[in-house]
N, C-alpha and C positions, 0 to 999 in steps of 0.2 A: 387738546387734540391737534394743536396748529405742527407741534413737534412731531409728529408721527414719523415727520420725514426724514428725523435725524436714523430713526430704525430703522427707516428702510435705506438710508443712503450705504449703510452699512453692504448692505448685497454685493457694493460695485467692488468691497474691496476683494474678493476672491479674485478675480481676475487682473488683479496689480499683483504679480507675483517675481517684478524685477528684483535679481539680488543685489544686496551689494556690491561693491568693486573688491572691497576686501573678503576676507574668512566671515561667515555670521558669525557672529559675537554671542557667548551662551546667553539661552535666555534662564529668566529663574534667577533662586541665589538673592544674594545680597545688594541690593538697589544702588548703591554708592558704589561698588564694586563694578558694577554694568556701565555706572555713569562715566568711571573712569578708562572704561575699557573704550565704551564710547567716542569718548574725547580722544583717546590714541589712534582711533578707527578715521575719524576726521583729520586727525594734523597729518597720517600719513597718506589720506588724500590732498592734500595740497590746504588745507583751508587754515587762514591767518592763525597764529595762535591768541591772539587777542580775541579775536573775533569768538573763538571754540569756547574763553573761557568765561567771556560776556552771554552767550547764548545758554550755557549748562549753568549758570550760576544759580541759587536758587532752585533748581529743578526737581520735580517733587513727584511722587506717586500717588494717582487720584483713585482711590478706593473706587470712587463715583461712577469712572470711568470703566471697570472691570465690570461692577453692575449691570451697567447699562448691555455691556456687550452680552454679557449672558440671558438676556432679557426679551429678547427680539418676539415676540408672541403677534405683533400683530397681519404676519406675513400668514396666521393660521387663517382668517377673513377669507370668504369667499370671493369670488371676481365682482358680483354683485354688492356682496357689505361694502366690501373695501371701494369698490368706486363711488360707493353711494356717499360715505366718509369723505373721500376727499376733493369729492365734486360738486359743490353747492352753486346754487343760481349765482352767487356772489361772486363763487372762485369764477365761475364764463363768464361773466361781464365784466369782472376785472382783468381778464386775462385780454378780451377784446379790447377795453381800452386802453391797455397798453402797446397792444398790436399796434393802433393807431398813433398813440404816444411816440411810440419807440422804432415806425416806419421806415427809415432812412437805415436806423442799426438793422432792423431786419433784412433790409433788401442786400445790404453788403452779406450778410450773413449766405442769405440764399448764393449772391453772386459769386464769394467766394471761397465758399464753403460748402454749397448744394445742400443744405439744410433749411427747410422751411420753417414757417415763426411757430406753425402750431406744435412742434416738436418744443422747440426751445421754450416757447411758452407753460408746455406741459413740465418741463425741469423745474422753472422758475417757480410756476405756482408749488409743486408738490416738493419740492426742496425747502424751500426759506417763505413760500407766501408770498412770495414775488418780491423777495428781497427782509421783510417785516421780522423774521422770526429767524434769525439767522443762528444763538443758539451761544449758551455761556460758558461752558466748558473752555479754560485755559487752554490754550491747542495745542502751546509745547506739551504741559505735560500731560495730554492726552495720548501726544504721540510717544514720548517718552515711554509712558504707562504699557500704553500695549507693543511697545517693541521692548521691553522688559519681558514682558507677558509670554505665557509657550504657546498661545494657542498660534498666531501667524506672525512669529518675529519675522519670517522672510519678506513682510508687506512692510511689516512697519520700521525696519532700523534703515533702511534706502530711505523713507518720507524721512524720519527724524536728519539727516544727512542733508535733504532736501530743504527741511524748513533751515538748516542753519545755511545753507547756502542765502537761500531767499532771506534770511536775516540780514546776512554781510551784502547783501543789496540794496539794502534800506527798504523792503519788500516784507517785511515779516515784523513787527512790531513786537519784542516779550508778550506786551496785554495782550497780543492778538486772543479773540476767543471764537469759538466755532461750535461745532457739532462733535459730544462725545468720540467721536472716533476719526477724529482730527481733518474732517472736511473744513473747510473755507470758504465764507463769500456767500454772493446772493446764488448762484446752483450748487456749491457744496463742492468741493475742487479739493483732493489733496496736494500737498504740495509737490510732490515729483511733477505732478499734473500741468501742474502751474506754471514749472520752469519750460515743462517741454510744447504746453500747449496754451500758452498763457497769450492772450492778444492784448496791446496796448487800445481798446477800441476808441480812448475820448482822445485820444492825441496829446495827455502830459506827459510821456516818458515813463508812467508805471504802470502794473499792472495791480490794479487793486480790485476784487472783485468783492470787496466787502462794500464800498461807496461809492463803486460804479456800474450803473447798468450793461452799460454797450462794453464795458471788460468783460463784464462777468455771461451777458449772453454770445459775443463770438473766441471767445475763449471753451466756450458749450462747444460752440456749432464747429470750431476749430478739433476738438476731442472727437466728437461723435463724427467729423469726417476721416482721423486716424483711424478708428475703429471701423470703419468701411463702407459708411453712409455713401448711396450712390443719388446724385441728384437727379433731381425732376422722373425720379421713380417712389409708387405708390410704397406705401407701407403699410396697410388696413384700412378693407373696404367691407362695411356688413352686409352681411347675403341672407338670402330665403333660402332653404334645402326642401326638396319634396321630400312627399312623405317616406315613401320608398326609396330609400339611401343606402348603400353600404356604408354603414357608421366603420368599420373598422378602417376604413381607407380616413379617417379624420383622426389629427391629430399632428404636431409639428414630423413624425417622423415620415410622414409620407407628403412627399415633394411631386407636384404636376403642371403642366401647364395651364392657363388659363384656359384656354380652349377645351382642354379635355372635362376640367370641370364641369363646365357651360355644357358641354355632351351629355354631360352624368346627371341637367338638370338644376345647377346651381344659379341663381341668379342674383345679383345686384338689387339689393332693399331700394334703391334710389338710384334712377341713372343707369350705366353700364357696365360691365364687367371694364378693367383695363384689360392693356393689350391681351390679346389671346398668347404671345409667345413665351412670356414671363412665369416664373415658376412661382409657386402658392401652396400654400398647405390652407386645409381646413379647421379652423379653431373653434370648439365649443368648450367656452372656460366652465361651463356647469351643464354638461352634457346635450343631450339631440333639444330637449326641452327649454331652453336655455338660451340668450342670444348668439348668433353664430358669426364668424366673420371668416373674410377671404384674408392671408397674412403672408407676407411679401419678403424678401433679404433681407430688406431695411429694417422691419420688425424685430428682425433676428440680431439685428449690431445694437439695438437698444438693451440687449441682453449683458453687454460689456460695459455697460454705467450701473448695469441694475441685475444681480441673477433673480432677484424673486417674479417669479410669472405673473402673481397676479399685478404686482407693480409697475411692471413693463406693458401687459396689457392694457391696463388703465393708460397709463403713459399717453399712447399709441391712441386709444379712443376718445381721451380727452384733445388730443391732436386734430382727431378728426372734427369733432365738435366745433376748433377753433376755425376746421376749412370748411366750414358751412355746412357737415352733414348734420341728421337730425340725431336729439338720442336714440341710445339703441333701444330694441325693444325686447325687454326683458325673461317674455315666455314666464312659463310658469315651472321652473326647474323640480326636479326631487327637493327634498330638505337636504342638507348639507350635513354631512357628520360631526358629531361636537369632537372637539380634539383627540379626549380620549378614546374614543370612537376612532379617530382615525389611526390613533396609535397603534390600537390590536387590532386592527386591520392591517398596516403596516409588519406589525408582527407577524402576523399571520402571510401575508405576500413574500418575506424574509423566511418563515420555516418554508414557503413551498421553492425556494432557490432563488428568487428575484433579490435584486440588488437596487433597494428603495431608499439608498443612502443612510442617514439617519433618523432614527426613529425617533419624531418628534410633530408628528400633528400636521403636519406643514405640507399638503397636497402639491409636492413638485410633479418637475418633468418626468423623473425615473417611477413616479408611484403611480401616476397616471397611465402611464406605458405598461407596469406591471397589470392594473385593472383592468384595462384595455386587455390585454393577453386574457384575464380570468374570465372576462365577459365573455369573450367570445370561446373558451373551453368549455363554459357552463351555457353555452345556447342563446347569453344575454347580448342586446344591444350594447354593441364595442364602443361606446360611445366616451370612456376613457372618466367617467363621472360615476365617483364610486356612493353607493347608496347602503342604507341600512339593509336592503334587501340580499348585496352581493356578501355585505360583511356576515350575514346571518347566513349562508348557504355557504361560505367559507369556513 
């Protein structure tokens, strides 16, 4: 179960969609055929020809690799399974003590980066185990593999370009190994990532995030400030809702200020609302029954390391955890749809004209939003949390 995290690291790469400098190079076809196309693709970027023909030598196509990508099931978990999985009394006490450990790298982190530890700390642990499990797969030719691959050569022939840069740097090791879909290191970093966002943090001149902590955490906090992390602003705070709600006003697509929540009744589980001026949506990952939380911009750029909601959720509440709030409290949701339940349902949301991406189990943002719509055409609490009740009256 430790690797879970390699599946989910996967999410982050839909939003790496840098191209090439060159033409993309076909995917598909003949392996040695790509390999060599490959290597023309690099020397007419500038890079050594030594260097091009020490890094592709050897380089191989890992069956394993393909596997694995087609395999992602455990993103179907509810917001409750899934944090329950990867949040154990051991993972917050080890995450605190390294808080304490790791002090000095965290404070740079905040100061220069405006990223706080329990964010960072939430990568480390759900990524590698805070560093433990970092993951075997050969990472050339994982990257290799999938930018062969047709599902998203445009993600993967830039990384493969990337890792050989970071080779002719002495930054990239052949053995290097990682996580099936060619992350790096103790938070899981592919290599484009690396060049543009890579922090030497111990002070030897490299960036290694595979044997060092304080590389591997503000080289995090360095990324997640690219992507739009605004400091010393909240990102998830869980709230009470009275009972009389309009559930339909919940949900990421409806943005308000804090204040007006607070009008509507919303209140802070613990403490205060933040400022009243900042804008928030309301999040119920398993409907009005369910735990609820107030969710912030910052939330929302957690989404560019991670597209799976429930992942970035968790993320965000194990964060809170590590800044002192208590856990959530879980309410007593509906049951949760078993996959293929959610499948023809999903079916079912696609023949009435919703566009619920792909149909595959996996309760996202567009299926939500669809339910949400159904709930409230059928008279039900819009509450975006689809039940055997809705699927049966669909």
């Amino acid at each position: 179960m430790l690797r879970l995290a390699f599946v989910l690291s996967a999410g982050l790469l839909a939003g790496l969609l840098a191209g090439p400098a060159g033409a993309l190079i076909p995917c598909g076809g003949d392996f040695a055929g790509f390999i060599r196309q490959m290597k023309a693709e690099a020397l007419a970027e500038g890079q050594p020809k030594a260097a091009v023909d020490a890094f592709f030598a050897g380089a191989a196509e890992d069956p394993a690799v393909l596997r694995a990508d087609r395999a992602q099931g455990f993103f179907r978990k509810s917001f409750l399974e899934f944090s329950k999985a990867l949040i154990s009394r051991q993972r917050v006490e080890t995450g605190r003590l390294y808080a304490k450990r790791y002090a000095a790298v965290f404070a740079r982190a905040g100061r220069d980066y405006g990223v706080p530890p329990g964010i960072l700390l939430a990568f480390w642990a759900f990524e590698t185990d805070f560093g433990a499990v970092q993951g075997n797969f050969d990472t050339r030719n994982a990257l290799v593999t999938l930018a062969h691959d047709c599902r998203r050569p445009q993600v993967f022939q830039p990384q493969v370009l990337a890792a050989l840069t970071l080779f002719e740097r002495g930054e990239f090791p052949l053995d290097t190994t990682g996580a099936w879909a060619g992350e790096i290191g103790q938070v899981q970093m592919l290599p484009k990532d690396i060049l543009e966002q890579g922090v030497d943090g111990d002070g030897d001149g490299k960036v290694r995030l595979k044997t060092s902590a304080p590389d591997a955490l503000l080289s995090a906090a360095h990324m997640l400030q690219g992507f739009g992390w605004q400091a010393n602003q909240p990102w998830m705070v869980e709230i009470r809702l009275p009972e009389r709600f309009d559930w339909g006003q919940t949900g990421l697509a409806t943005t308000l200020p804090v204040a007006q929540w607070a009008a509507m009744g919303v209140r802070a589980r613990q403490g205060a609302l933040p400022a009243g001026g900042l804008a928030a949506s309301v999040l119920l990952p398993q409907g009005r029954k369910g735990p609820a939380f107030l969710v912030f911009d910052n939330y929302r750029v957690l989404f560019h390391w991670n597209k799976s909601f429930v992942y970035v959720t968790t993320v965000a509440y194990f964060a809170t955890l590590m800044a002192g709030a208590p856990p959530y409290d879980a309410g007593n949701p509906d049951p949760a749809l078993s996959a293929e339940a959610m499948m023809a349902l999903q079916r079912k949301l696609e023949a009435r004209g919703y566009d619920v991406g792909k149909v595959d189990g996996i309760l996202g943002s567009a299926t939500r939003e669809a339910v949400r719509k159904e709930q409230a055409r059928l008279g039900l609490p819009a509450d975006g949390w689809p039940t055997e009740a809705l699927l049966n009256r669909l």
